[in-house]
N, C-alpha and C positions, 0 to 999 in steps of 0.2 A: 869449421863447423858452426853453423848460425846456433845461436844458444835462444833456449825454448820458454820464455815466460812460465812463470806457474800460475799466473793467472790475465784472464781477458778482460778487458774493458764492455761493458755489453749495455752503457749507456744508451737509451734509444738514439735514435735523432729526431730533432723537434719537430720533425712532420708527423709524428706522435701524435703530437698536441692536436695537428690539422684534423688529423684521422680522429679524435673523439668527435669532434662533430657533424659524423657522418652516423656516428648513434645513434636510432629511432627517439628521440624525444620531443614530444611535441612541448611547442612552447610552453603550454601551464605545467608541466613538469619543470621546464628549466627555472622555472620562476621559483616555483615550491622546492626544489634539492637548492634554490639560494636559500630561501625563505628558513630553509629548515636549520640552516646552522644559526640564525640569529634568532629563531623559536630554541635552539639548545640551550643557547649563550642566556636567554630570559629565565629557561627555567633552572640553569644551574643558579640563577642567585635565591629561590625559594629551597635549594638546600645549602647556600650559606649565610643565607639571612643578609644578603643583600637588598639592601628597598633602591627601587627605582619607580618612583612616579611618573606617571600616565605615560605607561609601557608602549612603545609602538614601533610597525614595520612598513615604511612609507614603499610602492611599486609606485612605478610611471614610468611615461616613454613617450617621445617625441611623436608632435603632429604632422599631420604632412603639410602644414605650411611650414615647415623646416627643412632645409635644404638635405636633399638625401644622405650626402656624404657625413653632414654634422648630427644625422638620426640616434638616438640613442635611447639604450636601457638602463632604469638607475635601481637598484634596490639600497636601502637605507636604512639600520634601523638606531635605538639610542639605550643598549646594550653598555656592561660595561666596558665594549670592546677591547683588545689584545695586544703586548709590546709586541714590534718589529719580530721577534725571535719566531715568536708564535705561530702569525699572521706567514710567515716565510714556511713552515711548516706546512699550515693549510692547502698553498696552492702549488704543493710539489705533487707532481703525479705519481698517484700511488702509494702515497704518505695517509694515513690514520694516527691520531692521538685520540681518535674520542675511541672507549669500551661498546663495541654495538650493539649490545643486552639492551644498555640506557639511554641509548640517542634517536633522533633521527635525521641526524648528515651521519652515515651510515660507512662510506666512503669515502677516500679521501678525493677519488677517481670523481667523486659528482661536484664539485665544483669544476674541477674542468672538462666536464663531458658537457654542462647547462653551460658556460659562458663561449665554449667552442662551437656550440651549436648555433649561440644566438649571431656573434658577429668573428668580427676582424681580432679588435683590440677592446682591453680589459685593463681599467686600473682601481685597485683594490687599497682601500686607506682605512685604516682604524686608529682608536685611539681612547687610552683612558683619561681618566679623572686628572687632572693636575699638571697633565703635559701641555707642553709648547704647541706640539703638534698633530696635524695628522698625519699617519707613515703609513707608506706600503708601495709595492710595485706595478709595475706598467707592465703588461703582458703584452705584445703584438708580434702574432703569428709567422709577419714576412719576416721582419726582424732574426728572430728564433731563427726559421730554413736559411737565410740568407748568413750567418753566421754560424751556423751549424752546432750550435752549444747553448747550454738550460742557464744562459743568465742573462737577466733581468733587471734593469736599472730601480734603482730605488726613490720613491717620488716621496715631496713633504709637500703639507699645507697650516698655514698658522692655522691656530685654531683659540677659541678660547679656553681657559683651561676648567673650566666647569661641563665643558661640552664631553662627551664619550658616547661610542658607538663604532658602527663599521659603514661601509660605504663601497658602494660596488658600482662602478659606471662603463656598460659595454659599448663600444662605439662600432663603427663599419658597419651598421647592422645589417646580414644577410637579407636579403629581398626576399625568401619566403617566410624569413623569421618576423621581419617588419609587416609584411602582410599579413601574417595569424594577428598580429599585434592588434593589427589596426581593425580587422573584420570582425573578430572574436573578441573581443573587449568584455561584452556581457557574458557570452560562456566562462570566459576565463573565470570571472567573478564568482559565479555558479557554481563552476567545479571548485575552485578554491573554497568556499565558504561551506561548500560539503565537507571535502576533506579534513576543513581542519576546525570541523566544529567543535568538537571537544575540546580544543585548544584555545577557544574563542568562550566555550562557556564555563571552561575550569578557573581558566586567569585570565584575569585582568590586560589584557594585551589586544591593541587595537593596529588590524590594518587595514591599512589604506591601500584601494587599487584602481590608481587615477582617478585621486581625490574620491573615490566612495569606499564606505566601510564597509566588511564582513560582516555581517549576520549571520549564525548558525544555523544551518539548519534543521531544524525542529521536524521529528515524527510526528502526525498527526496520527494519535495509538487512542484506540478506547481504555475506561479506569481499569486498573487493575483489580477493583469491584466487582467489574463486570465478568459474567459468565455464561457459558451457557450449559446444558446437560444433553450428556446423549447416554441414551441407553445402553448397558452393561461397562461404561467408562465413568459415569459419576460425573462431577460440575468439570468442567476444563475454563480456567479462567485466562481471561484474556490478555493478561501478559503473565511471563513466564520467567521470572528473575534466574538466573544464575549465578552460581560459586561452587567451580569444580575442581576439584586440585587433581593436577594429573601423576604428582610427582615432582622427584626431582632429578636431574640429567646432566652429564657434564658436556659443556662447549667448547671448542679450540676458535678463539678472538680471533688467532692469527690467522686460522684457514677459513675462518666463517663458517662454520658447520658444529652439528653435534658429531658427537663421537657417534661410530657404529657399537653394536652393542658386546663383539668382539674388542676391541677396541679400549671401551669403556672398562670391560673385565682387567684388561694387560694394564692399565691407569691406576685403576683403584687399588689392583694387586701393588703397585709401585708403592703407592701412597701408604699403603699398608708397613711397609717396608720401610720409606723414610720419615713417614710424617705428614707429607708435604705432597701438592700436586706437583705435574710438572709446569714448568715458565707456559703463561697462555692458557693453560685450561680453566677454567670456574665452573664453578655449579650453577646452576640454574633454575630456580624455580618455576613450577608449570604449569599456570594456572588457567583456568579460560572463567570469566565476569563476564558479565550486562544484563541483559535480558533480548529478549524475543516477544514477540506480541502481534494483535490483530491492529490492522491499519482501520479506520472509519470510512475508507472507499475502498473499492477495488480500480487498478487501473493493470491494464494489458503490458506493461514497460515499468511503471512505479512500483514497484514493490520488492523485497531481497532482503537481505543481509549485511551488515555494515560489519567489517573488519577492522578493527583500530588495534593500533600498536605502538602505544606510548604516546596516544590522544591523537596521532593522524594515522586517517584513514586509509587504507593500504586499498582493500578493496570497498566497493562502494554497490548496492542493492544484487550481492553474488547471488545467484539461482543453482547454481551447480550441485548445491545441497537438499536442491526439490527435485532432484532424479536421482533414482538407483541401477548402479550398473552392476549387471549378471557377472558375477565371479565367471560362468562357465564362457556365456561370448563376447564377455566385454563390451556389450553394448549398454547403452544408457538410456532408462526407461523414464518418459516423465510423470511424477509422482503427483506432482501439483503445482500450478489449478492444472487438471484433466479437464473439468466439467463447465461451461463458457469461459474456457482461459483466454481465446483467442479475443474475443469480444469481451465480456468482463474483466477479467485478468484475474491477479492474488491480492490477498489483505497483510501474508505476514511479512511481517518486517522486523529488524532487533539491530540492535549495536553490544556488536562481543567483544570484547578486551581478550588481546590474547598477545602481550606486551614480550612472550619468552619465543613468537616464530619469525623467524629469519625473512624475509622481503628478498625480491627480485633486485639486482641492480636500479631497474626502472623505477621501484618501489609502487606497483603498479599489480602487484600480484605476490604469494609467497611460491616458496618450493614446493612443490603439491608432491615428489617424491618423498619428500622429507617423511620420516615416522612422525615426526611431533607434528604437520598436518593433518597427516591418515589419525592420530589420536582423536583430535579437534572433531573431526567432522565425525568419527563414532560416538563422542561421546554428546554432539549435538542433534546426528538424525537416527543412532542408533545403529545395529546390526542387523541387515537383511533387508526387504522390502515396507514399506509403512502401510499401503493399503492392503488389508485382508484377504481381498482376492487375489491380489498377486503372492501376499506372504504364501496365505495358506500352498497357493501354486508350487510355491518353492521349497516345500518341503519344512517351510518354519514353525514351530508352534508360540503358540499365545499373543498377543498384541506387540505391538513395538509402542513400549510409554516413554518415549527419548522426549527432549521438549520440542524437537519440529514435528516426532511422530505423533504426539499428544492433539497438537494444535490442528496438524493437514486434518486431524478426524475429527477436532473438532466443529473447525471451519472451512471448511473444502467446500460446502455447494456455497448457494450464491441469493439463497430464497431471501425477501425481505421478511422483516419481523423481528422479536426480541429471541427467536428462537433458534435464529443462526447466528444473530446481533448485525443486520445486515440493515440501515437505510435506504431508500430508495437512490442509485448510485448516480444519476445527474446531480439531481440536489446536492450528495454528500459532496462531491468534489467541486463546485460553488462553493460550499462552504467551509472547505480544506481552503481556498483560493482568501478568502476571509480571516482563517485562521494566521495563514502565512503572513496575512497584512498585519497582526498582530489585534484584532477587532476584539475586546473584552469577549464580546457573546457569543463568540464560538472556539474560545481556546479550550473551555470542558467540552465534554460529551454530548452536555442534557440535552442540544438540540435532535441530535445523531441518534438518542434514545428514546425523547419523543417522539421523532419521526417513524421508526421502530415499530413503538408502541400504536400506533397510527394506523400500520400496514396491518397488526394485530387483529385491532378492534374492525378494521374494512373487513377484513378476513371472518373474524369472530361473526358477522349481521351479514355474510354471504354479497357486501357490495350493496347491498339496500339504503345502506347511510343509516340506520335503524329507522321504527317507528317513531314517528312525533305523536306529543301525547294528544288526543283532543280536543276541538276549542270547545269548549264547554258552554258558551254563549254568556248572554247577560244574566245577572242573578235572578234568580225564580225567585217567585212572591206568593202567600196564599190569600192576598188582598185581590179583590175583583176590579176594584177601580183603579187597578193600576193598567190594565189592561181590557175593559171595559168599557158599552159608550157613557160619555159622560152624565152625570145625574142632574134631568131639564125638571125635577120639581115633581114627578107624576099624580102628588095627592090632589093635583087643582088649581093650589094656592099657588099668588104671585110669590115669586121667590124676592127673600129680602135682599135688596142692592147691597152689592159688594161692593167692601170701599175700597175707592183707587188707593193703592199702596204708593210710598215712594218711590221713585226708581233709583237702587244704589249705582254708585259708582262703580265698575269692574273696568280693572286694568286689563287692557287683551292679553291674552295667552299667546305667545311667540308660539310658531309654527313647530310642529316636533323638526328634528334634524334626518330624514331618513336612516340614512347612513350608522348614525346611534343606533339607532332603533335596531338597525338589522345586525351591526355588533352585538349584542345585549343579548341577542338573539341565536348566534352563531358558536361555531369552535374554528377560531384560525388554523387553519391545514398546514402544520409548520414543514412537513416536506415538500411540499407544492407550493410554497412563498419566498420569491427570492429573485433574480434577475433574470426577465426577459426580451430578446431582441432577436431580429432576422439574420440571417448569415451576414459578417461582414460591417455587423450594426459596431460604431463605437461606442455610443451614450445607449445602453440598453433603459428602459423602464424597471425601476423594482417592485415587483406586484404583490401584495400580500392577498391569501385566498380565504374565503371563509367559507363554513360550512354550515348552512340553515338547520338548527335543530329542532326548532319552535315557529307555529305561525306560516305565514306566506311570504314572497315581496309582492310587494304591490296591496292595493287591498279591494281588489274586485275576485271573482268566483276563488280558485285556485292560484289567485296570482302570474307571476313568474317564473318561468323557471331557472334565470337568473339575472343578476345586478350589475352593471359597470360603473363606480364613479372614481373619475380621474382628475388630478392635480398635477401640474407640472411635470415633476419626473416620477411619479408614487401614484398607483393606481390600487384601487379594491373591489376583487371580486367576486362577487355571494353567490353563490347557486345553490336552489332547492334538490336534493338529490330524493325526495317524492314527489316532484311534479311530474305531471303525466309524460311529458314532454322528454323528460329524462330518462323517466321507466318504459317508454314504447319505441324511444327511438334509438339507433343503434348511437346515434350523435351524443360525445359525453362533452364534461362541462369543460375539460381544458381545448377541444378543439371552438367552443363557443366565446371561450378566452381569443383565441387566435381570432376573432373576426374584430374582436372588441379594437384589437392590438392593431389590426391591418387599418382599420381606420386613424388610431393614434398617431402612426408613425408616417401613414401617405400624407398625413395634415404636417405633422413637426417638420421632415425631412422632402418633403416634396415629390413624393414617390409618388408615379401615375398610376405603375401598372397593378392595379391591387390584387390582381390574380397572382401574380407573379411573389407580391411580398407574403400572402396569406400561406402561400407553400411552402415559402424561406423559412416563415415563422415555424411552418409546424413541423419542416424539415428539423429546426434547431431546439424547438422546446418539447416536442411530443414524438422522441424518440420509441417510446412502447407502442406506439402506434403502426410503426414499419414490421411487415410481413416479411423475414426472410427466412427461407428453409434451414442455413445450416444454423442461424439463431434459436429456430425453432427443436429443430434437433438435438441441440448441445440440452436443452429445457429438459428433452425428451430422454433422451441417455443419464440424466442429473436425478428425474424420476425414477428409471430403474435400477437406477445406482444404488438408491436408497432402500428401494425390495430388495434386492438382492445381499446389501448390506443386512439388513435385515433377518433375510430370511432364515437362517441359522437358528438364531437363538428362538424365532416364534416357533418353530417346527422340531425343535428339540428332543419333546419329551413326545414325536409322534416320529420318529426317527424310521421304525422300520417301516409304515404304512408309506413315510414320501417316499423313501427308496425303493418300494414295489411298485408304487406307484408310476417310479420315473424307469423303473424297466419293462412296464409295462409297451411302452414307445420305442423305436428301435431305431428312431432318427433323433429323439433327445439321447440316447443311450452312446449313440456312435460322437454326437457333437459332441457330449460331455466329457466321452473317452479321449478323444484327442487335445482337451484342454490340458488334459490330466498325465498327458506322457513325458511334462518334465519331473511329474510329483507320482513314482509309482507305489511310493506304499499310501499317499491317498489314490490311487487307482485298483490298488487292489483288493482295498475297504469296498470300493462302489461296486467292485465285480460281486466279492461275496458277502455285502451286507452288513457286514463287519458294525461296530459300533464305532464311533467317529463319523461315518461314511456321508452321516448330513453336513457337512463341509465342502463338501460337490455343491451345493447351489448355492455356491461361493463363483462356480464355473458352466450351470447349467446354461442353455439359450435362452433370450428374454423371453419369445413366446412361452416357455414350460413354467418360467414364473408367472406369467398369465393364468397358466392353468394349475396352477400351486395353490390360487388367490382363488378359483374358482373351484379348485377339488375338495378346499378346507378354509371355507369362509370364518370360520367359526373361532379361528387362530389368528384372523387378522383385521377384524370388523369388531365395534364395538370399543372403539376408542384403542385399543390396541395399537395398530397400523393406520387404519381408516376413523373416522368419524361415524362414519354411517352405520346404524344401529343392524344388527342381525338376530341376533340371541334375544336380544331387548325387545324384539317384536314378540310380544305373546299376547294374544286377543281368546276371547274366550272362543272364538271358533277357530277350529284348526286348519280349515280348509283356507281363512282367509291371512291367519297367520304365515302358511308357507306361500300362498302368494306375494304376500308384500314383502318377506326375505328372498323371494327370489327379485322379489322386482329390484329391490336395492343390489344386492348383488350385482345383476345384471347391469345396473347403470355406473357401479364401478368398472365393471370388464369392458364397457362400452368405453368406458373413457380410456381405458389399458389399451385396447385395441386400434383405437387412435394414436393414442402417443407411440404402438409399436408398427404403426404406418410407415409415419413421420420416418420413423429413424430407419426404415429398411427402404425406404425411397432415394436411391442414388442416381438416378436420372433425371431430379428435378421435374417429373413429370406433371406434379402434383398443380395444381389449378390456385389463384388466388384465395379464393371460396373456400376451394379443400383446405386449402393450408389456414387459414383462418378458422374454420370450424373443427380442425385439429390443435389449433393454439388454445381455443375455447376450453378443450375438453383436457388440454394441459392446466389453465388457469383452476378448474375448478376440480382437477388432481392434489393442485398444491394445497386447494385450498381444504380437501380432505384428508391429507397428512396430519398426523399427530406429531 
């Protein structure tokens, strides 16, 4: 009878090994899961108070004037690296010594899942303070299959004995791995100095990736000074700090997970009982830090959420937490940007510490099943929906003040001014582009805030550039002979000869300088000064603009209506924004820029065809100048957004007259019913009048807010909603008084009924013209908001 083993050998076989590098990891991961065990080995000596001067992790890899077969990957760093014992440990598959609460080589599995992916063969050397040498082994794959067994010969190198560190050299390099290598060199960089910013601006530790260093990279965020106010929310400032304690939770190290919360009960009952956990479990503390905040541009891709987990960044600009998905269909709604997301994009951004959630293998995402993610993200966008009209839909009450929900209401549209804290957004990202170069004068705000304030004051003098004071002429006199004919003696007598005087010496008066002159005269347009060139241009011009407050140029009738003088690479450009010239003609002053500029640069660059470059230019620098419908639209929808937002709290305290009002119509009555069949106790408020019920024009159709704005002016005119006075019309005749509130009225609805063209136009039908004289009547919507 064959006799039965009690137990099997279930050793892999080293084609194992082969098979981890058939793992999805793209090369900057394999670099960073190396990168991250000698980022651990750095910072365990800041908790044992080991000093290691000018800290660093050297990357590189062969050129291709290197024979392909001798190509290689080295990582390197000067760490107080590990005995033989240790270092044998590390690269067993499947082996952890690090606790992975506090690390991030997380695996033991990721050192050989990144050197299997990259090549052939691997030899791995370290080495401390005092030794001989350096030690470690030689990994190569055929080896391994061809022998059929996990061992490994052991390589030395002298070394000297002040030297320490580890050293990793992959050779055979795969030919799609050497190809990311070589093509992607600059991304790699990218993503690396994203990832591991915090690592980069906490300590002291410098790496090198093919001889260039990491730089972190930096948010471009407005002060946390800055705010702005929205009605029935109070100031919402613009960054938003955090410190959230969630709790505390027990872990199982060995299975990599928290406990269930069954689980957890059967644990703690133990613990109860002896003292003690069981081997492997710890507590955990559960915190989520950083902050959140508004970016000084918006961009369509730039913008999210930064995820860090023991200072590297796991996820990087996530969006996932600017949508809400419907408990009932699991669909996922997006929340923000709605409003020109496609074309403008979002502002907010943040870096949140949340050093207690578990990561993907890839380290590339966490467990999004996991409870302690679903905490995270309620306790950062909240419960339910963020925008009003969707809450309200849902059956939610009151606001969501979570700190994403704070912010999407704060900053969601996309107006310029200090009133959304929005600069003109070409400019700001020029000068995000400035900021990243690390240029003194744009690493605060103040530009970002004047330019702001800019769109303000154009806004505040309706675009007129304001009144200039008058010139007042030469000094008046109440002497006659100053302006008199001269006195020839009239009594008869020879008049007495005048004696010839001296003639002094006078030094000539140097010619004034123009250009002073019209500075002196001017306010620099700081949104509108900055780099200009044609599509494709390398050496753009950098232009600075002014704006004539005072005086003419020129100095005949009215002058100019504007200036060019140019130097080398720096040009300045003045335009009267009261010259007639400016005031009759539809031509503004930055398309008078672009002529200036078509001649600069057909001279520098030797450009013939000036029609061709004048269009490049205005293609690149006078983007607000392009008519396009769904541009137009997103403008259009971002207007009713903001009535409708609105209209709630104005119509309030007239609650039952809108609700009769809006059943009075039996096609607002049927649209608004069907908005309202997933929310039926607000449905059943609208049928019988119910008190709440003004929470429907949360859901009403845009046109019926049209007719909201025109049934009850009286609630949204007069600085309230609109600018434009109504009530404040009072003349002593009555007849001429309701005339001119209707007139005003009327030229607000004229401009509603445009913008609600625009957006029910789905066949593009609409004409250059129309769409132009519908943007018109958008421009001077916004500029009637309060």
């Amino acid at each position: 009878m064959t006799e039965i083993s009690s137990t099997l050998d279930i050793t892999p076989n080293p084609r194992i090994l082969r098979a981890l590098g058939q793992i999805p990891f793209d090369s900057w991961q394999c670099i960073a899961e190396l990168m991250d065990n000698s980022i651990d080995a750095f910072l365990r000596t800041y908790n044992d108070g080991t000093e290691i001067l000018e800290k660093r992790i050297n990357v590189s890899w062969s050129s291709t004037a290197v024979a392909v077969e001798d190509r290689c990957l080295e990582i390197s760093d000067n760490a107080p690296g590990m005995p033989l014992s240790s270092l044998q440990d590390s690269v067993r598959a499947g082996y952890s010594g690090n606790d992975p609460r506090d690390n991030l080589g997380l695996f033991g599995m990721g050192y050989n899942i990144a050197t299997a992916r990259m090549g052939e063969k691997t030899i791995i050397l370290s080495g401390v303070k005092g030794s001989e040498y350096w030690e470690g082994v030689e990994i190569d794959f055929s080896v391994l299959e061809a022998g059929g067994e996990y061992k490994v010969p052991i390589v030395r190198e002298t070394k000297r004995r002040n030297e320490h560190g580890t050293k990793i050299k992959i050779t055979k390099l795969k030919a799609d791995a050497y190809a990311d290598l070589k093509t992607k060199g600059p991304q790699i960089r990218q993503i690396l100095s994203s990832i591991y910013s915090q690592i980069l601006q906490r300590y002291d530790i410098r790496i090198m990736i093919q001889g260039n260093s990491l730089s972190p990279k930096q948010h471009c965020i407005w002060s946390s000074e800055r705010y702005v106010t929205l009605r029935g929310l109070g100031t919402i400032g613009a960054v938003h700090n955090l410190d959230i304690v969630l709790g505390v939770s027990l872990f199982d190290i060995k299975r990599y997970q928290y406990l269930t919360t069954e689980k957890e009960d059967e644990v703690l009952q133990a613990e109860s009982e002896t003292g003690n956990l069981p081997d492997g479990i710890v507590r955990r503390n559960k915190k989520v830090t950083g902050w959140i905040g508004i970016q000084r541009f918006a961009d369509p891709d730039d913008y999210g959420l930064d995820f860090i987990r023991n200072g590297r960044k796991i996820l990087a600009g996530e969006k996932s937490l600017f949508y809400y998905q419907n408990v009932v269909t699991q669909q996922k709604e997006l929340e923000y940007p709605t409003e020109l997301g496609t074309t403008v994009g979002g502002r907010i951004v943040g870096e949140i510490h949340v050093d207690h959630l578990m990561p993907t293998y890839q380290k590339n995402d966490f467990v999004r099943s996991d409870q302690s993610w679903l905490e995270v993200v309620e306790v950062l966008r909240g419960s339910g929906p963020i925008l009003p009209k969707k809450r309200t839909a849902m059956g939610y009450d009151g606001i969501n003040d979570s700190p994403i929900g704070m912010l999407i209401r704060g900053y969601q549209r996309a107006n310029t001014g200090t009133k959304c804290l929005f600069a003109p957004n070409q400019r700001s990202k020029e000068w995000y582009r400035k900021f990243i170069r690390g240029d003194s004068d744009y690493l605060t705000d103040e530009k970002w805030f004047e330019a702001a304030r800019e769109e303000d004051r154009s806004r505040a003098d309706r675009g007129t550039g304001g009144t200039p004071p008058p010139d007042p002429g030469p000094d008046t006199s109440d002497d006659p002979s100053e302006y008199g004919p001269p006195d020839t003696g009239s009594t008869g007598t020879t008049p007495a000869p005048t004696p010839t005087p001296t003639t002094p010496v006078i030094a000539p008066v140097p010619p004034p300088d123009p250009m002073a002159d019209l500075i002196s005269r001017s306010t620099e347009k700081t949104a509108g000064s900055g780099s200009y060139g044609y599509e494709g241009c390398i050496n753009p011009f950098n232009i600075n603009i002014w704006e004539i407050t005072s005086g003419i140029i020129g100095n005949t009738g009215e002058g100019e209506p504007c200036q060019f003088f140019f130097s080398r690479m720096e040009g300045n450009f003045f335009y009267n924004p009261q010259h007639s010239f400016l005031r009759m003609f539809h031509t503004s002053p930055m398309e008078l820029l672009q002529v200036y500029l078509t001649r600069q640069y057909a001279l520098r660059d030797r450009l013939t065809d000036e029609g061709r470059l004048f269009t490049s230019l205005i293609r690149s620098n006078c983007p607000e100048m392009k008519i396009e419908l769904g541009n137009v639209q997103a403008r259009a929808r971002e207007i009713f957004g903001g009535i409708r937002d609105a209209a709630p709290q104005l119509l309030r305290l007239r609650e039952l007259e809108v609700i009769e009002y809006l059943h009075e119509s039996s096609s607002i009555v049927e649209q608004t019913a069907e908005k309202l069949l997933s929310n039926s106790t607000l449905l059943t408020k609208f049928q019988t009048r119910d008190t709440g019920s003004i929470e429907v024009l949360l859901s009403v159709p845009l046109f019926a807010l049209i007719e909201l704005v025109q049934k009850f002016p009286e609630e949204w005119f007069d600085e309230k909603y609109f600018q434009s006075p109504y009530q404040n019309i009072s003349l002593k005749n009555e007849g001429s008084t309701l005339r001119l509130r209707q007139s005003s009225l009327e030229r607000i609805i004229g401009f509603l009924k445009d913008a609600l063209r625009v957006v029910q136009d789905q066949s593009s039908s609409m004409t250059k013209d129309e769409l132009a004289h519908c943007e018109q009547s958008l421009k001077l919507l916004e500029k009637e908001i309060i």
